[in-house]
C-alpha positions in Angstrom: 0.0 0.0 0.0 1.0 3.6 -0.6 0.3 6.9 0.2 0.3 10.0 -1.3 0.9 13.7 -0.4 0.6 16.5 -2.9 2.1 20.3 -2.5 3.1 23.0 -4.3 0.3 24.3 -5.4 -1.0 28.1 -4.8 -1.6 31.2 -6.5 0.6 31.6 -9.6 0.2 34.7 -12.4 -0.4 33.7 -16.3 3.0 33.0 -17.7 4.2 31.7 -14.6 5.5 28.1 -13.9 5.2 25.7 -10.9 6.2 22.6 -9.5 3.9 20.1 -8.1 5.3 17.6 -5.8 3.9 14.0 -4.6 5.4 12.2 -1.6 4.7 8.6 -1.2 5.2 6.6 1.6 6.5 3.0 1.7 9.6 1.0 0.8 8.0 0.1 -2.7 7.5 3.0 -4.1 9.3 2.2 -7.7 6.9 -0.9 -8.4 4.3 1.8 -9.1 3.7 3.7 -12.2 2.3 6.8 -11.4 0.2 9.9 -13.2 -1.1 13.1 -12.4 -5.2 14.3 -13.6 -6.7 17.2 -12.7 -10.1 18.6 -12.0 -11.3 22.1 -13.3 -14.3 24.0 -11.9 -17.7 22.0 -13.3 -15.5 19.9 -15.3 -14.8 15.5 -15.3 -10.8 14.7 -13.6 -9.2 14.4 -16.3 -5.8 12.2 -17.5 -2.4 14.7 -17.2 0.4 13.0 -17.4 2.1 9.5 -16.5 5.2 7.7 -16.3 6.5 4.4 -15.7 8.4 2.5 -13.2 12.3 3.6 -14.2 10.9 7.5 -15.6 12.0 6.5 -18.9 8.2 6.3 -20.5 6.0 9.4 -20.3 2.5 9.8 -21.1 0.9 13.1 -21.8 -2.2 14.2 -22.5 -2.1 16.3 -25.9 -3.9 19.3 -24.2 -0.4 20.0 -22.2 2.4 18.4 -24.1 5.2 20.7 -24.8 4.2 22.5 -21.0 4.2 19.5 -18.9 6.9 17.5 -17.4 6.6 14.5 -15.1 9.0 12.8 -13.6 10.3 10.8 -10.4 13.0 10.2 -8.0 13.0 7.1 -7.0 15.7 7.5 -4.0 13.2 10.3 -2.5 9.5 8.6 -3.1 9.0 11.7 -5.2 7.0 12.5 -8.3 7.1 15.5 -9.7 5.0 17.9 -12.3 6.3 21.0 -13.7 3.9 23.2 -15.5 5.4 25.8 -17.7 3.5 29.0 -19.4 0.4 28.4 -16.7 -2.7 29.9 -18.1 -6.2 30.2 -16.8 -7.3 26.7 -18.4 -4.4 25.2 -15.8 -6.9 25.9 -13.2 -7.7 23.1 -10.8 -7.2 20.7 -8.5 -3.7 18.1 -9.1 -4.2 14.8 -8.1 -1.3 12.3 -8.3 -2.2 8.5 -8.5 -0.2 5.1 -8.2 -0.9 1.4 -9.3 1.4 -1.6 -9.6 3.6 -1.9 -12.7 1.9 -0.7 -15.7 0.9 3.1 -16.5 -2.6 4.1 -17.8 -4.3 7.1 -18.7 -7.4 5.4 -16.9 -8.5 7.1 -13.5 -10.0 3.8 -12.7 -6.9 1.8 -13.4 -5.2 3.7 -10.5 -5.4 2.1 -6.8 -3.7 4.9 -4.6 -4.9 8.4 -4.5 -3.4 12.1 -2.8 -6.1 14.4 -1.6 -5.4 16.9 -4.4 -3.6 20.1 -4.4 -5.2 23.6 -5.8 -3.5 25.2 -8.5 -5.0 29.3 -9.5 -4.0 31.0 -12.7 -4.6 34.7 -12.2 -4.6 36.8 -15.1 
């Protein structure tokens, strides 16, 4: 079992960047692939961004490839999202997510949950 700890999240201006982290406890932590969705105001969680057991494979959803960067450290139960060029549409609540092995863009696929961190674009 793991569990999961989002921060970083806050106020940040239009342009601006931001690093979200997730801290997971346990001594297994890189037998789980992990993601990150998000959920807008009056909008479905949606799919971010995932990566695999070593950080070599990444996922993204298209909506924030080329913005987007996940990644892991394995030697600190860490996952990591930095968000480049925020605008307003970045504007919700970051979850990260862990299952066992395999990534998937699926919220349903994913076991292990954090209590999801707010993230405001101001203009």
């Amino acid at each position: 079992q793991v569990q999961l700890v989002e921060s970083g999240g806050g106020l940040v201006q239009a342009g601006g960047s931001l690093r979200l982290s997730c801290a997971a406890s346990g001594r297994t932590f890189s037998t789980y692939a992990l993601a990150w969705f998000r959920q807008a105001p009056g909008k479905e969680r949606e799919f971010v961004a995932a990566i695999g057991l070593t950080g070599v494979y990444k996922n993204y959803a298209d909506s924030v490839k080329g913005r987007f960067t996940i990644s892991r450290d394995n030697a600190k139960n860490t996952l990591y999202l930095e968000i480049f060029a925020l605008n307003s549409e970045d504007t919700a609540v970051y979850y990260c997510a862990a299952r066992l092995l395999a990534t998937s863009t699926l919220q349903r696929d994913y076991n292990y949950w954090g209590q999801g961190i707010q993230v405001t674009v101001s203009s």
